[in-house]
C-alpha positions in Angstrom: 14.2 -6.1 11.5 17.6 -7.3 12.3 20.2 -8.5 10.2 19.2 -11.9 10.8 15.5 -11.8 9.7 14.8 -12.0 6.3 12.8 -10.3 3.9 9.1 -9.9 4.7 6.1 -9.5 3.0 4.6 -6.6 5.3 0.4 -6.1 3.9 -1.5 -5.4 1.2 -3.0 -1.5 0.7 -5.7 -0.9 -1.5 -5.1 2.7 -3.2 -7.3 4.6 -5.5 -6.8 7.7 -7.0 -9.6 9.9 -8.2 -10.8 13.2 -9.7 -13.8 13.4 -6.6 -13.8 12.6 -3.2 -13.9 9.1 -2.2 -15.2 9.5 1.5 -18.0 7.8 -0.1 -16.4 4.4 -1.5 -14.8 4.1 1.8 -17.6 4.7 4.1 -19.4 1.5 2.1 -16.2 -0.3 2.8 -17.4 0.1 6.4 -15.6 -1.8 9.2 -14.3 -4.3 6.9 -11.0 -2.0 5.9 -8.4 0.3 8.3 -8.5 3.7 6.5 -4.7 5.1 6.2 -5.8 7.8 4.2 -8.7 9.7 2.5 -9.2 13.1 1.2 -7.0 15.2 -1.4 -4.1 13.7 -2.7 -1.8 16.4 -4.2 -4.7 17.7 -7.6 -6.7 14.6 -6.9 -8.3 12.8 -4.2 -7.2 9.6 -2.9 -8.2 6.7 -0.3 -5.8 4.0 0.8 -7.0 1.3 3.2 -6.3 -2.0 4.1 -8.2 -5.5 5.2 -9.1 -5.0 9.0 -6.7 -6.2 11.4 -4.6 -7.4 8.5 -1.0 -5.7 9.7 1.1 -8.6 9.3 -1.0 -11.8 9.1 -2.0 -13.0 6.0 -0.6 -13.4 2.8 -0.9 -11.4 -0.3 -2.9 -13.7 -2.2 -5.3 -13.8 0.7 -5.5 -10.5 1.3 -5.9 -9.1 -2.4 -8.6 -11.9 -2.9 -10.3 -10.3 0.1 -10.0 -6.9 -1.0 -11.4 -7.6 -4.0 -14.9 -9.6 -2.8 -15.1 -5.9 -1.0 -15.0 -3.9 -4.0 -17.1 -6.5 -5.7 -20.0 -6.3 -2.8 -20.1 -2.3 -3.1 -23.0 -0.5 -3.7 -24.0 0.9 -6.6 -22.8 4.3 -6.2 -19.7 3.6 -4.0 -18.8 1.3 -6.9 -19.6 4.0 -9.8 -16.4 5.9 -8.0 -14.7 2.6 -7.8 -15.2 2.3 -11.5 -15.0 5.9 -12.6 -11.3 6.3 -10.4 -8.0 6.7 -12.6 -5.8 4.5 -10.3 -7.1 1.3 -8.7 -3.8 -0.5 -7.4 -3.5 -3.4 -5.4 0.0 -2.5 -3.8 1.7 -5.2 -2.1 4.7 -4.3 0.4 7.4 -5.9 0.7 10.3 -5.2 3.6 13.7 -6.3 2.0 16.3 -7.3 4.6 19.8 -6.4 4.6 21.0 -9.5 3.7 18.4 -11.4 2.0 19.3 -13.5 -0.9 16.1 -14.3 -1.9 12.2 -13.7 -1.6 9.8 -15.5 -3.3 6.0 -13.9 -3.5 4.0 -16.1 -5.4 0.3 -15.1 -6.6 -2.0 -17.5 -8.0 -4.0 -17.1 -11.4 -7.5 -16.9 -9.7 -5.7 -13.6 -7.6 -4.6 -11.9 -11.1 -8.1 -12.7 -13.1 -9.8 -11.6 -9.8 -7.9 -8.3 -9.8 -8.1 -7.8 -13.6 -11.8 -8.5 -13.3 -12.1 -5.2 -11.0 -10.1 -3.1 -13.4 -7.5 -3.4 -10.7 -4.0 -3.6 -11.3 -1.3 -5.1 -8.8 1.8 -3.2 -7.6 4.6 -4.3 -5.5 6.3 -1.8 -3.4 9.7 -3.1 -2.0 11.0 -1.4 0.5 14.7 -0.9 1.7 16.0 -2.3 5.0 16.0 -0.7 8.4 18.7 1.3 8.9 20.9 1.2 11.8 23.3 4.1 11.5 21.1 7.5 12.4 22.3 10.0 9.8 22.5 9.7 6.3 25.1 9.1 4.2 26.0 12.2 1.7 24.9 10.5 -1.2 21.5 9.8 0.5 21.0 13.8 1.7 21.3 14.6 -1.8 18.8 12.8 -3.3 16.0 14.8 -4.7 12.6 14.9 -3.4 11.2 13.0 -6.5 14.2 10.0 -5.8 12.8 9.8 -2.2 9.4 9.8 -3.5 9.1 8.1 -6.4 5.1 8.5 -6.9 5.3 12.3 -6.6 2.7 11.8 -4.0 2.8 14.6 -1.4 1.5 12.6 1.2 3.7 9.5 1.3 5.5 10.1 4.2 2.0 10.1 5.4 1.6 6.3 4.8 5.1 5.8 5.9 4.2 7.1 9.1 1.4 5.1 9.3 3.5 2.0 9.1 5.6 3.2 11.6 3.2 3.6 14.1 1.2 0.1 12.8 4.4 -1.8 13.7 6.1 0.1 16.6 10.0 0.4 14.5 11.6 3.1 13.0 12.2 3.5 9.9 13.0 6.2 6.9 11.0 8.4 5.5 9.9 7.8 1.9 7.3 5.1 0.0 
C-alpha cells in the first residue's frame, strides 16, 4: 500500500476455535472455502477459512452473508462441531493506511441477525500500515510477545504469512 492509497477492507476469515478437531467441519465446507489453517491451535484446535477466491473482491457484508448460508447448509455432524465450538468469529480485516482520515465499513441488519442466528459473533481486526523503513524502531523491539500478538494465538504469524503470500507485499509480522 502506498501512502497515497487509503485504508482497505482486505477479506473476511471465518475462525472457530474448538476443544476437537475440526478437519471434519471443514471438509463439508468443501471447495466452497480456502483453508488457511486447520489442526491444533495452541490447547485447542482451530480452522480458519475464507470464501473461495474471495482475496480482495467483495465486501464484508457479502462475504459474511456467504459464509454464513455455508454454515447454515452443513451437515448434521459437521454442524454439531459448528455448534458445540467455543469461538465462532466472523473476523473482518481491515488494512489502515498511513494517512487515512477515515474508513467507513458499514454492515447491514440482515448481516448481524444472520450472524447472531449462527451463534456467530463478528470481529474486526485492523491492521497497521505497511512499513517502509526495514528495522524497527526501539520501542517496537520491545514489545512483548503478547503486545505483538494480541490473541495469544501461537500460530498467528501463521495467518499473517498467509496474507503475505495471498497478496504478493510485505508486511510485519503479527495479527
Amino acid at each position: 500500500m502506498t501512502e497515497e492509497e487509503g485504508t482497505t477492507f482486505l477479506n473476511v476469515d471465518l475462525e472457530v476455535i474448538s476443544r476437537t478437531p475440526l478437519d471434519p467441519l471443514v471438509r463439508a465446507f468443501g471447495r466452497k472455502v480456502d483453508v488457511l489453517h486447520v489442526g491444533p491451535w495452541g490447547r485447542r484446535y482451530g480452522a480458519h477459512v475464507e470464501v473461495a477466491g474471495s482475496g480482495y473482491r467483495g465486501n464484508a457484508d457479502s462475504l459474511i452473508r456467504r459464509l454464513v448460508t455455508l454454515v447454515k447448509a452443513l451437515p448434521r455432524n459437521a454442524r454439531r462441531l459448528w455448534d458445540t465450538a467455543q469461538s465462532r468469529v466472523f473476523n473482518v480485516g481491515i488494512e489502515a493506511a498511513a494517512k487515512s482520515r477515515t474508513f467507513e465499513l458499514r454492515l447491514e441488519p440482515e448481516t448481524l441477525m444472520a450472524v447472531a442466528g449462527v451463534a456467530g459473533c463478528i470481529v474486526i481486526t485492523v491492521y497497521a500500515p505497511e512499513r517502509t523503513d526495514e528495522a524497527p524502531t526501539a520501542p517496537e523491539r520491545s514489545r512483548t510477545a503478547k503486545e505483538r500478538h494480541p490473541s495469544g494465538s501461537p500460530d498467528d504469524g501463521k495467518r499473517r504469512t498467509s496474507l503475505r503470500q495471498r497478496t504478493g507485499r510485505t508486511t510485519r509480522t503479527g495479527r
